[in-house]
C-alpha positions as CSV (number, residue, x, y, z in Angstrom):
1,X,9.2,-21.8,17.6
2,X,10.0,-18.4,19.5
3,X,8.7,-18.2,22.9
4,X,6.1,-15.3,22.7
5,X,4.5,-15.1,26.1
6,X,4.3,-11.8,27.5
7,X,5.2,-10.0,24.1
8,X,1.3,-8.8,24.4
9,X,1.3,-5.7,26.7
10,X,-1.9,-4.6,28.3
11,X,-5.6,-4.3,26.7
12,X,-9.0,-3.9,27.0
13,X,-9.8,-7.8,25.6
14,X,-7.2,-8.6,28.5
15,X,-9.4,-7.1,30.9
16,X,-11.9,-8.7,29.7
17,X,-10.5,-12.3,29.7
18,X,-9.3,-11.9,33.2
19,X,-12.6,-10.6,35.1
20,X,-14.2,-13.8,33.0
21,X,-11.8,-16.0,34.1
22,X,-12.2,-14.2,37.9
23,X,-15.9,-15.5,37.8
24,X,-14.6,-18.7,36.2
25,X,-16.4,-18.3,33.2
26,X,-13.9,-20.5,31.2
27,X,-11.3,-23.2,32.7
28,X,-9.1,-22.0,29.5
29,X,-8.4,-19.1,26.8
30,X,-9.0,-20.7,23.2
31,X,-8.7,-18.2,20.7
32,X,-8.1,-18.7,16.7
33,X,-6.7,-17.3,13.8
34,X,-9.3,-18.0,10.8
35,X,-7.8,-16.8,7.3
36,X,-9.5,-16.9,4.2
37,X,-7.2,-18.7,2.0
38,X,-7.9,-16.5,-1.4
39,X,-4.2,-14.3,-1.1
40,X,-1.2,-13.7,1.5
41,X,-1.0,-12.6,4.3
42,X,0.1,-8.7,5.2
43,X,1.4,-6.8,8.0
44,X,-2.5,-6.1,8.9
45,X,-3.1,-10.0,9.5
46,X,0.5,-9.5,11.9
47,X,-1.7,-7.6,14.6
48,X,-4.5,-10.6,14.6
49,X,-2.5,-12.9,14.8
50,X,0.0,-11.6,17.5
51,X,-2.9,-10.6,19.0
52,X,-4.8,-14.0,19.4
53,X,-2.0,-16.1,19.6
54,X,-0.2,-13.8,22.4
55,X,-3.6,-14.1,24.3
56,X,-3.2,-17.5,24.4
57,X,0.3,-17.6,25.1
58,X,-0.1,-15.1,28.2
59,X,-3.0,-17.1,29.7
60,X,-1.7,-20.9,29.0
61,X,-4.2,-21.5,26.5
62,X,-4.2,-22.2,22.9
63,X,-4.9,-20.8,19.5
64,X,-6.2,-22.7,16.2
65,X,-5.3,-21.9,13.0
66,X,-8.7,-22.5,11.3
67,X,-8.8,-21.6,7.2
68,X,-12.5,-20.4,6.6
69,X,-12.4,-22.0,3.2
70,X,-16.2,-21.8,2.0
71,X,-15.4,-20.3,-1.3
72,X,-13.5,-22.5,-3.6
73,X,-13.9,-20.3,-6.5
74,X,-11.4,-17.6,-5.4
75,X,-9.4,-20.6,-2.6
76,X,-5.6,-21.9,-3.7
77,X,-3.4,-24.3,-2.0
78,X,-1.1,-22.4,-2.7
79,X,-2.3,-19.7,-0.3
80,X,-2.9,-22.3,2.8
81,X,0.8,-23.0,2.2
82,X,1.9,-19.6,2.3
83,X,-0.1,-19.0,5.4
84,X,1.3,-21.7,7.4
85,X,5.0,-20.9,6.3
86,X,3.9,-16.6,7.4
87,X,3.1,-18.1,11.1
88,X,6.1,-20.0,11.5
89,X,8.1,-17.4,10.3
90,X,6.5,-15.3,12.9
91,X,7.0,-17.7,15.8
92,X,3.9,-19.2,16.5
93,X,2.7,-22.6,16.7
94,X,-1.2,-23.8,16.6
95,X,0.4,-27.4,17.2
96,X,-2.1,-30.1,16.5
97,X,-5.3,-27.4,16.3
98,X,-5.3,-27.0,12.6
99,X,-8.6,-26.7,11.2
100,X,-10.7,-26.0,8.2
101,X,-14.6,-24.7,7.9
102,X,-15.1,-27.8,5.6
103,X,-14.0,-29.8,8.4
104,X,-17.6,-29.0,9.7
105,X,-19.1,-28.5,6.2
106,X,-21.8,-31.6,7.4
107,X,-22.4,-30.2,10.5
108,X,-23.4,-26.8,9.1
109,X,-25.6,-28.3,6.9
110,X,-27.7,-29.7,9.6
111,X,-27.6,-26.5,11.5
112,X,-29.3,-25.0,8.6
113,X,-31.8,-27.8,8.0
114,X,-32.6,-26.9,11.7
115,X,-33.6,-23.5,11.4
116,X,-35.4,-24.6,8.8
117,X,-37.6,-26.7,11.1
118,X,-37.8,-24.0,13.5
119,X,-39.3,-21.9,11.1
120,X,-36.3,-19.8,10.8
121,X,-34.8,-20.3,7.4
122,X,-36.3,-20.5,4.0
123,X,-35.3,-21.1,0.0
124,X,-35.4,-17.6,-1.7
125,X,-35.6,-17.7,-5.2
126,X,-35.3,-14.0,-6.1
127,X,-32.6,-12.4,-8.1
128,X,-29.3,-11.0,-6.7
129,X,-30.8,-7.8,-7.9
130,X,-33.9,-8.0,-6.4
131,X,-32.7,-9.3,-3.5
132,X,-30.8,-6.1,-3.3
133,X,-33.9,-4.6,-3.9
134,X,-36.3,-5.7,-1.2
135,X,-33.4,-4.8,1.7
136,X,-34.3,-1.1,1.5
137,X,-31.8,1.1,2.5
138,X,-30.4,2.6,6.2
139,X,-33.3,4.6,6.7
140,X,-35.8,2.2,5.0
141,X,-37.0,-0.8,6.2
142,X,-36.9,-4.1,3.6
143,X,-39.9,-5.7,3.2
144,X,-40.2,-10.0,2.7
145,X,-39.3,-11.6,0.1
146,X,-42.5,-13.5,-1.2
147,X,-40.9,-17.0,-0.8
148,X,-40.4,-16.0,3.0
149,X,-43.1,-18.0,4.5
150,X,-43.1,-21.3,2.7
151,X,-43.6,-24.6,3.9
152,X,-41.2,-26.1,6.4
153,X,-41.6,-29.6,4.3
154,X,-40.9,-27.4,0.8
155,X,-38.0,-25.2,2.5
156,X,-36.2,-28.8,3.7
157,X,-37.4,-30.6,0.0
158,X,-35.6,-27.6,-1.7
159,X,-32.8,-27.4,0.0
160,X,-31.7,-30.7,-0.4
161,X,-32.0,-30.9,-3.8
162,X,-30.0,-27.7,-4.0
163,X,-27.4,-29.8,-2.1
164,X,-27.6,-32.4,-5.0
165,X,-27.2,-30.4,-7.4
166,X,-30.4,-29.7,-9.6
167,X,-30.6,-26.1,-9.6
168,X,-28.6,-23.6,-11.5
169,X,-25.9,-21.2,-10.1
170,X,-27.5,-18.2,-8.4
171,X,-31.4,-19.6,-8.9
172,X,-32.0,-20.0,-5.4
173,X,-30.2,-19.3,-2.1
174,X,-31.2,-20.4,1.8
175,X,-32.1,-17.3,3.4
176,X,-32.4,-16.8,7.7
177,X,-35.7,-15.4,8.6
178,X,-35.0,-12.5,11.1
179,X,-36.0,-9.1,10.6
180,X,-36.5,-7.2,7.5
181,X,-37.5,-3.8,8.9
182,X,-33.9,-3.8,11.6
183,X,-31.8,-1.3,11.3
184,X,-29.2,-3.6,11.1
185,X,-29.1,-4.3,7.7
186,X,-27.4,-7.8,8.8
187,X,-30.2,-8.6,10.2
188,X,-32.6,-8.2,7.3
189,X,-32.9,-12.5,6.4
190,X,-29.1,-13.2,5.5
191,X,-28.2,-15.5,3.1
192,X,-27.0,-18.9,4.8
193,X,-26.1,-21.0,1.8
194,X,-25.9,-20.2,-2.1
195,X,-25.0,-22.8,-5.2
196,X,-21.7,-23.1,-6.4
197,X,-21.1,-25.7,-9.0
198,X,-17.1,-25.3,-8.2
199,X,-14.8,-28.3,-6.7
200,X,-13.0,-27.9,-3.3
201,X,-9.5,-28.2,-3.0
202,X,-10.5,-30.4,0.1
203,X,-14.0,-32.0,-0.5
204,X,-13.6,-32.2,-4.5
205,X,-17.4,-32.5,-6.1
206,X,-19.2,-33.6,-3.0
207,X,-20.7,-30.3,-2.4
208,X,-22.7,-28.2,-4.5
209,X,-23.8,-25.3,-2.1
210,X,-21.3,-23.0,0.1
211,X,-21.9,-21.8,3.8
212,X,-21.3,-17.7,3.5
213,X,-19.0,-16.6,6.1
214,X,-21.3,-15.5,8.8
215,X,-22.8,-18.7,8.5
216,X,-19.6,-20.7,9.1
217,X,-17.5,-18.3,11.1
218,X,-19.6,-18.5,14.3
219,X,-20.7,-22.3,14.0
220,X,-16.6,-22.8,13.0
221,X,-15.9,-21.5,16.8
222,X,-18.7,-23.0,18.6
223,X,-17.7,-26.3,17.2
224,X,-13.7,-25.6,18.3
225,X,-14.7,-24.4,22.1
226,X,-13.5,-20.5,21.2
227,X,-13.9,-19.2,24.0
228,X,-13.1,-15.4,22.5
229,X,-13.7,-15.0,19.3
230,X,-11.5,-11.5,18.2
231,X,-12.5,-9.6,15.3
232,X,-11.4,-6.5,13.6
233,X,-14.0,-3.0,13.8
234,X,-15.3,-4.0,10.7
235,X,-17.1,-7.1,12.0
236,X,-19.3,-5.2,14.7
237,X,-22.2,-4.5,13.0
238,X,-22.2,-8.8,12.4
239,X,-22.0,-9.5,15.9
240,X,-25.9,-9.6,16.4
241,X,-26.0,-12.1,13.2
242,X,-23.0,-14.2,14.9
243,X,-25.1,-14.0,18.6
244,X,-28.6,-14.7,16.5
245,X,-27.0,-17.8,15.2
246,X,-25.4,-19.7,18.1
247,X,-28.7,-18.6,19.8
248,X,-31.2,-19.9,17.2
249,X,-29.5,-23.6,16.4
250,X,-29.1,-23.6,20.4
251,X,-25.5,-24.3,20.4
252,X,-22.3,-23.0,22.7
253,X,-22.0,-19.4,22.1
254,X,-18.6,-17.8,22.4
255,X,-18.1,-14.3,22.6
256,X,-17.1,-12.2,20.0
257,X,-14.7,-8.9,21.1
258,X,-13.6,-6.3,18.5
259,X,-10.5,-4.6,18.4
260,X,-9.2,-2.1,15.7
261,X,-7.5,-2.9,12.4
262,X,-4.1,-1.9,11.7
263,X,-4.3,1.2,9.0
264,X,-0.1,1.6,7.7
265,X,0.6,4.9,5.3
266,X,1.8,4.5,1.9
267,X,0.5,1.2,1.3
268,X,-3.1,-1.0,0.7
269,X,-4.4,-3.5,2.6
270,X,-6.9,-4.7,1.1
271,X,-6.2,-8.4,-0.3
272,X,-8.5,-7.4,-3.9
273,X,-6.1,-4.7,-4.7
274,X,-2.8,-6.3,-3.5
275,X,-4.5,-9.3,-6.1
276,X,-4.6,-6.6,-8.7
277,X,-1.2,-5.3,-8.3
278,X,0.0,-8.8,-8.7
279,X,-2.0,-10.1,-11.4
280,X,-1.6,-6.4,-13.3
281,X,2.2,-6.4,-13.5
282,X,2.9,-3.8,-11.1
283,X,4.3,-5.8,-8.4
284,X,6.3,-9.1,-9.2
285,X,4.6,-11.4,-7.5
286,X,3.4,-12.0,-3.8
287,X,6.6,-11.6,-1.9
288,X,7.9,-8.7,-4.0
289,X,9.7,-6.9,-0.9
290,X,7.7,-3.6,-1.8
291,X,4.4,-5.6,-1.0
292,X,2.9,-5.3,2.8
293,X,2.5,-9.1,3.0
294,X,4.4,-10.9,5.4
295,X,6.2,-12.9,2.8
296,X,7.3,-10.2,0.5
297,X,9.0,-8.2,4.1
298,X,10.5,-11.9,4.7
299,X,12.2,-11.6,1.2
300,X,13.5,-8.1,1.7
301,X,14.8,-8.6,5.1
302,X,12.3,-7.6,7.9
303,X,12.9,-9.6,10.7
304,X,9.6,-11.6,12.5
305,X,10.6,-9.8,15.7
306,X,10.8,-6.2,14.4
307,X,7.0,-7.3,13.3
308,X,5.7,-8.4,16.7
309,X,7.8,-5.4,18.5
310,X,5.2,-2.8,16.7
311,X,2.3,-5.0,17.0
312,X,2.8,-4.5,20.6
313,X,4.0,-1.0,20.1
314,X,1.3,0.2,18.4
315,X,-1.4,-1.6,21.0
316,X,-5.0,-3.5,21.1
317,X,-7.8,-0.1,20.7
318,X,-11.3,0.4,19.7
319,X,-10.8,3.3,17.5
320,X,-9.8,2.5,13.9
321,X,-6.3,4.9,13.4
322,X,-3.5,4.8,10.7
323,X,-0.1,4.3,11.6
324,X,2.9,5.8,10.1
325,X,5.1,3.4,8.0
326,X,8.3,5.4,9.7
327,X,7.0,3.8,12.8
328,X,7.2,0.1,11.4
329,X,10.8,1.1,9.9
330,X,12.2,2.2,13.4
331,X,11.5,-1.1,14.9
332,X,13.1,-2.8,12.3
333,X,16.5,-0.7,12.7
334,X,16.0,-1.4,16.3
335,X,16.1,-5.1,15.8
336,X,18.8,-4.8,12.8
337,X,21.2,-2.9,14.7
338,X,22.0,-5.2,17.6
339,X,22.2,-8.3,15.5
340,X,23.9,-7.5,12.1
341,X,27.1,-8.0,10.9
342,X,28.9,-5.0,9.4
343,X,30.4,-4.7,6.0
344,X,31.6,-2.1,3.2
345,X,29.4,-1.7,-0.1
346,X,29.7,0.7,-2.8
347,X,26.4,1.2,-4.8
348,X,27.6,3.7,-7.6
349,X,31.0,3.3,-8.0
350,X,33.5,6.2,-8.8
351,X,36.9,5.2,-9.2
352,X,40.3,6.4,-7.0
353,X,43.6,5.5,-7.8
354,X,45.8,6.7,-5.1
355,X,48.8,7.4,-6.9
356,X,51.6,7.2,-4.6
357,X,50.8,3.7,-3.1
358,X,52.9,1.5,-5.3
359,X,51.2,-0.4,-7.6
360,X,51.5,-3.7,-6.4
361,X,51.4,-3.3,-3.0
362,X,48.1,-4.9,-0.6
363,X,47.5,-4.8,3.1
364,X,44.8,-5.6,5.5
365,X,42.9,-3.8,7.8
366,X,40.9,-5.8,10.8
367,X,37.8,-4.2,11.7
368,X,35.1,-5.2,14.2
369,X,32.3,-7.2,12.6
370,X,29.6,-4.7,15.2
371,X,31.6,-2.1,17.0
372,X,29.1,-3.1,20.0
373,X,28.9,-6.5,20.1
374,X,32.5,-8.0,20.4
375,X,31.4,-11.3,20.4
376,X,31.1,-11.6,16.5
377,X,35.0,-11.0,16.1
378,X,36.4,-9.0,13.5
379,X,36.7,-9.4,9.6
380,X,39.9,-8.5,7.5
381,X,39.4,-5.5,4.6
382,X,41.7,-5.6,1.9
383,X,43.2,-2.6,0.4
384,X,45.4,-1.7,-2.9
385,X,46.5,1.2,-5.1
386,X,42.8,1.4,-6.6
387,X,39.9,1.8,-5.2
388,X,36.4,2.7,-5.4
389,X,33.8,5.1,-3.5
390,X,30.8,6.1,-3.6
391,X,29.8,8.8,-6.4
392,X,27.7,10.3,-3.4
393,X,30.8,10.8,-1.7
394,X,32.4,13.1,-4.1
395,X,31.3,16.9,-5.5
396,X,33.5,18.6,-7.9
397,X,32.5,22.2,-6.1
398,X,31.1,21.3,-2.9
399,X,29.6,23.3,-0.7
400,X,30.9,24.6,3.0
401,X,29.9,21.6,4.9
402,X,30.1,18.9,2.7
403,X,33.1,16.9,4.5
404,X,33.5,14.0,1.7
405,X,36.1,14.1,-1.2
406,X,36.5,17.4,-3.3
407,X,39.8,18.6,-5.5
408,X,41.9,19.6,-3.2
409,X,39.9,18.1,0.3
410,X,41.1,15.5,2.7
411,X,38.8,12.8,4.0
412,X,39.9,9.0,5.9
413,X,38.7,5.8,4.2
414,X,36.8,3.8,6.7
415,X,39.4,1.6,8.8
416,X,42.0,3.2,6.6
417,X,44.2,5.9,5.5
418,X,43.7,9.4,5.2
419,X,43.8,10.5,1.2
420,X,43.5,13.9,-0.6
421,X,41.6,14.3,-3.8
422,X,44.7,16.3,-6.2
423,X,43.0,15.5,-9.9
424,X,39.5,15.0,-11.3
425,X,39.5,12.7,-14.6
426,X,36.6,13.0,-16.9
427,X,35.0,11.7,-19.7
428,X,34.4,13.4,-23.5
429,X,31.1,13.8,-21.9
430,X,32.1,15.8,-19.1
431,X,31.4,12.7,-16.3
432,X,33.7,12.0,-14.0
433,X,35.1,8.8,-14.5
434,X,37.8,8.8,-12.0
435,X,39.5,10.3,-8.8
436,X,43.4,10.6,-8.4
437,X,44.3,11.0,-4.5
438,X,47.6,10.7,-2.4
439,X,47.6,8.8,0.7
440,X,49.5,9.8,4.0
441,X,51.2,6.3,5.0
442,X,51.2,7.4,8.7
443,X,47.9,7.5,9.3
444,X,46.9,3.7,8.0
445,X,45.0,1.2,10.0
446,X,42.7,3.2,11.8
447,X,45.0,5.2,14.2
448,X,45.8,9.2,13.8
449,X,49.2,10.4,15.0
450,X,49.2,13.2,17.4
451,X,49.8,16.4,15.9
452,X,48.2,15.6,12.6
453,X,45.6,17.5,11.4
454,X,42.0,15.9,11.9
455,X,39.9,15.3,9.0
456,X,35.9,15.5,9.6
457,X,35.0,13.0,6.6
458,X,35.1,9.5,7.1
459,X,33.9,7.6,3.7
460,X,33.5,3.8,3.0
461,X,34.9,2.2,0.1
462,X,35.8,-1.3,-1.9
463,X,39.1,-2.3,-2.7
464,X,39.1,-2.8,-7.0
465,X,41.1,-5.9,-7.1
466,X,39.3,-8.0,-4.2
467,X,35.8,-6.6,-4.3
468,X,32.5,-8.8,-5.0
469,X,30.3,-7.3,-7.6
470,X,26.9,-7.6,-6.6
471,X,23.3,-6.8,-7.4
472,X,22.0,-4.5,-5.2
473,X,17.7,-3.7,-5.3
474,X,16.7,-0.3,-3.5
475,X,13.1,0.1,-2.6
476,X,11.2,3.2,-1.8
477,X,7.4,3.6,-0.4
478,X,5.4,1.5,-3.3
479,X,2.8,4.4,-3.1
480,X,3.8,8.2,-3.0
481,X,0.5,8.9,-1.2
482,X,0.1,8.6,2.4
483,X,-3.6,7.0,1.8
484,X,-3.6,6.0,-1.8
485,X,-7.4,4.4,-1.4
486,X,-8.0,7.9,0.3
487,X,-9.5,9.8,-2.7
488,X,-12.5,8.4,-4.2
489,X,-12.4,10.7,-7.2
490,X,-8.6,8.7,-8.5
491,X,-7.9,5.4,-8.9
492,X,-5.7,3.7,-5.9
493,X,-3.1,3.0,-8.8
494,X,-2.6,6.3,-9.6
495,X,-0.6,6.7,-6.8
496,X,1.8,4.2,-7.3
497,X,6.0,5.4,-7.3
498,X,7.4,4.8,-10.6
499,X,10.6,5.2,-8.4
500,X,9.8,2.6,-5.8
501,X,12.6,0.2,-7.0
502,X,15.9,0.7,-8.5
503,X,18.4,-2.1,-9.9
504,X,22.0,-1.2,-9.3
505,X,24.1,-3.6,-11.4
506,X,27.6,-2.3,-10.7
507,X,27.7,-2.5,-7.0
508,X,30.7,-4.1,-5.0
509,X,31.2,-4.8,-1.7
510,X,34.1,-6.3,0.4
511,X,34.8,-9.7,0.4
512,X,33.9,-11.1,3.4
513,X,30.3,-11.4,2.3
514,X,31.8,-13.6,-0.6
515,X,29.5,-17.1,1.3
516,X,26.6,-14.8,2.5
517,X,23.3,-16.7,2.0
518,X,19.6,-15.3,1.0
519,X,18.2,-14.1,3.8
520,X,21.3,-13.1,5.8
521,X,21.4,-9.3,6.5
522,X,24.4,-6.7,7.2
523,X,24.5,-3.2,7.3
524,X,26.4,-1.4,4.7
525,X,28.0,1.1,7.2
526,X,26.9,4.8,6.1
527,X,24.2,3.2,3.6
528,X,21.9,1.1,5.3
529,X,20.3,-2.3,5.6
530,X,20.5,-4.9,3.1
531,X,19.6,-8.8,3.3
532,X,20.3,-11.5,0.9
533,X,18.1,-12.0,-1.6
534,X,16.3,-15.0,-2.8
535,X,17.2,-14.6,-6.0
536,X,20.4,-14.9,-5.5
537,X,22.7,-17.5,-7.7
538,X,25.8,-19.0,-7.6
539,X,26.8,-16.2,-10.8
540,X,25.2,-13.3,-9.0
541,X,24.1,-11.9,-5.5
542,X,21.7,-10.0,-5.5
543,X,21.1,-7.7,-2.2
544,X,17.8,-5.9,-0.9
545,X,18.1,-2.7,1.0
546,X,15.6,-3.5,3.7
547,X,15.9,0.0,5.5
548,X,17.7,3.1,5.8
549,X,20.1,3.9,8.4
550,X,17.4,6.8,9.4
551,X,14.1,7.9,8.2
552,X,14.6,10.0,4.8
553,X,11.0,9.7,3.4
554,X,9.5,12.6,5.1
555,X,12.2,15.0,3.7
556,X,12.4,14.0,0.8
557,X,8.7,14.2,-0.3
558,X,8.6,17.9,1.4
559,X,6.3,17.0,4.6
């Protein structure tokens, strides 16, 4: 696993730990990351878990990985796997601390038949509806459900045979007796426990009744020795629930510190509708690389540290703000552009014969793998009478400072020779299908004789006899709003770019990435980032563009 100590710069919950540990409030830091196993992960789950994990790491403590797994209806194994394989990939460890709320499933179950003997829990038998009902609103008070002051001796008799199964789904639920005229609406008797007639994927058919999350989530980290339980803004208004609890039962209470969720443009994080994207079609799957989950950046090349380098960049706050996806993007060119191997790729190919190279006739040209990082040696291009460039590359009337291939212009071919575009071949159609240049031999390999002139384009390019074809996937913004979920009067899905991937079939690219393997990146030079995809076969590559080389979105959607 990656060493992350130190990767989590300064915060207010570091403050806090230290002047607690200062009054030696705690020998050592346990923190835990609790996921709900019901979908993936996504970049918004990055922040927590950088966040709780780094706090441990920076104080010589330890996190748990705990999966709050108290609703089996909507739980998958699938998902616990997925989670584990997201933390690895990150670089973090939770060792042998890897825990599950049914772990403790008997546990909570006497903590409930507790309150119920101190008087402060009670069987409810009223409708969702009018349960709903008799909570009044935020500026009126509830008022008690008539079941609210039964017996102790009928509370624990019902119960228990809701535990065993005699009642109904929904007839009856085990309610906290609190405060129905708070002004925390948390407060106003919570349901503890409701009936669910649904096997666990860990406990099978022994249980017929469910702790709800508040329930478990506090009683979970008392149980574990949390030390600091950290929360997103969200879960604020629930601290006084999570406090009541401990409290009530009379059990170790840990201390629950909120910090802000992380907010990205152009995107959703909420786990419902990235569900709905995937079960409607509009996504293909989980880890499709335009999803914000942590698998789906995995598969189209974002590197684990370019994710913990902005959850450190952006920083630990108690005000809820959105963060530009162009920030995310920068640190993943930052982390690209030290490490990745360089290569030649042509996406839409147009094709130049260079007509005075004889026909037969190949050379090589060496060029650095990463023109800063000598180490990774050099890689050998080959080059022949026909070629192709980019489409991009060419304009038939170009305008004053377009310096790339036009009738009668000169540009150099990356690593190569200087050529001059003298004919323009098209189609019935009109297209152009083809480019025929001239070469000047002298000014091959990369060098430029004194006294020549100096051209101002330098283009890439793939020689036609040795290039790979390839596969290539270009992904946009999924959404073309900056805040799809922003509007209440349109649906999220509205919003959603019917140009957010593009299949290029034709592509080449040189042939030193003939062994690459899924999950390797390079950058095209001029073009970008691309990674190996997983979907890659021994008949076809496929490759991902992960990134640009700079950030186009803003110009090109007019901000």
């Amino acid at each position: 696993m990656t060493d992350i100590t130190g990767q989590m710069g300064p915060n207010f919950i570091r403050n806090i730990v230290d002047e607690e540990l200062a009054a030696k409030k705690h020998e050592t830091v346990i923190t835990r990351f609790p996921p709900e196993p019901n979908g993936y992960l996504h970049i918004g789950h990055a922040k927590s878990i950088c966040l709780n994990f780094g706090l441990a790491a920076h104080y010589n403590g330890r996190c748990h990985l705990r999966f709050d797994d108290t609703n089996p209806v909507k739980e998958e194994q699938e998902y616990i796997d997925a989670i584990k394989a997201d933390l690895q990939w990150l670089g973090f460890d939770w060792g042998e601390h890897e825990y599950y709320a049914s772990d403790y499933f008997e546990t909570l179950y006497g903590y409930a038949e507790r309150l119920i003997e101190k008087g402060l829990a009670y069987v409810c038998e009223l409708t969702a509806e009018q349960t709903r009902e008799y909570r009044g609103t935020l500026t009126e008070p509830g008022k008690p459900s008539p079941y609210r002051e039964r017996p102790v001796t009928e509370n624990l008799d019902l119960l228990r045979r809701m535990r065993a199964g005699e009642f109904e789904d929904g007839s009856r639920v085990l309610r906290a007796k609190i405060d129905m005229a708070s002004p925390n609406l948390n407060l106003r008797d919570p349901v503890l426990y409701r009936i669910l007639h649904a096997p666990h994927h860990r406990t099978g058919d022994a249980w017929n009744i469910y702790p709800m999350y508040d329930f478990a989530h506090g009683q979970s980290d008392s149980i574990e020795g949390i030390t600091h339980s950290i929360c997103t803004l969200e879960f604020e208004d629930h601290r006084p629930l999570y406090d009541w609890f401990c409290e009530a039962i009379g059990i170790y209470h840990p201390r629950q510190i909120e910090f802000a969720r992380l907010n990205l443009t152009y995107t959703v994080m909420s786990k419902r509708r990235l569900l709905e994207l995937v079960t409607e079609g509009h996504v293909n799957g989980w880890d499709d690389p335009r999803m914000p989950t942590l698998s789906g950046m995995r598969r189209r090349g974002f590197t684990a540290q370019a994710v913990r380098t902005f959850c450190d960049r952006i920083g630990v706050g108690k005000s809820d703000s959105v963060i530009d996806m162009s920030v995310f993007e920068d640190c993943v060119r930052e982390d690209l552009d030290g490490k990745t191997p360089r290569a030649m790729g042509v996406l839409r190919p147009l094709k130049v014969t260079i007509t005075n190279y004889p026909k037969d006739q190949e050379e090589e040209f060496v060029a650095p793998c990463h023109p800063k990082q000598p180490e990774m040696g050099t890689r050998t291009i080959p080059f022949c009478r026909e070629i192709y460039v980019d489409r991009d590359d060419f304009m038939e009337d170009p305008p004053k400072k377009f310096f790339r291939l036009g009738p009668g212009r000169e540009v150099r071919l990356r690593y190569g020779y200087i050529i001059r575009c003298d004919e323009v071949i098209k189609d019935a159609t009109g297209d152009v299908v083809e480019l025929r240049c001239s070469y000047d031999p002298e000014t091959g390999g990369g060098t430029l004789p004194e006294g020549r002139k100096k051209v101002k384009g330098i283009i890439h390019w793939v020689s036609a006899r040795h290039g790979l074809p390839v596969e290539v996937r270009v992904y946009d913004r999924l959404f073309n709003a900056a805040n799809p979920s922003g509007d209440k009067q349109t649906d999220y899905r509205d919003h959603l770019n019917p140009e957010s991937l593009e299949i290029l079939s034709d592509c080449l690219v040189e042939p030193s990435l003939a062994d690459a393997q899924p999950g390797t990146a390079f950058q095209f030079e001029r073009l970008g980032y691309f990674c190996v995809d997983a979907a890659t076969t021994a008949d076809r590559t496929v490759f991902n563009r992960v990134v640009t080389l700079r950030d186009t979105w803003a110009k090109l959607s007019g901000q």
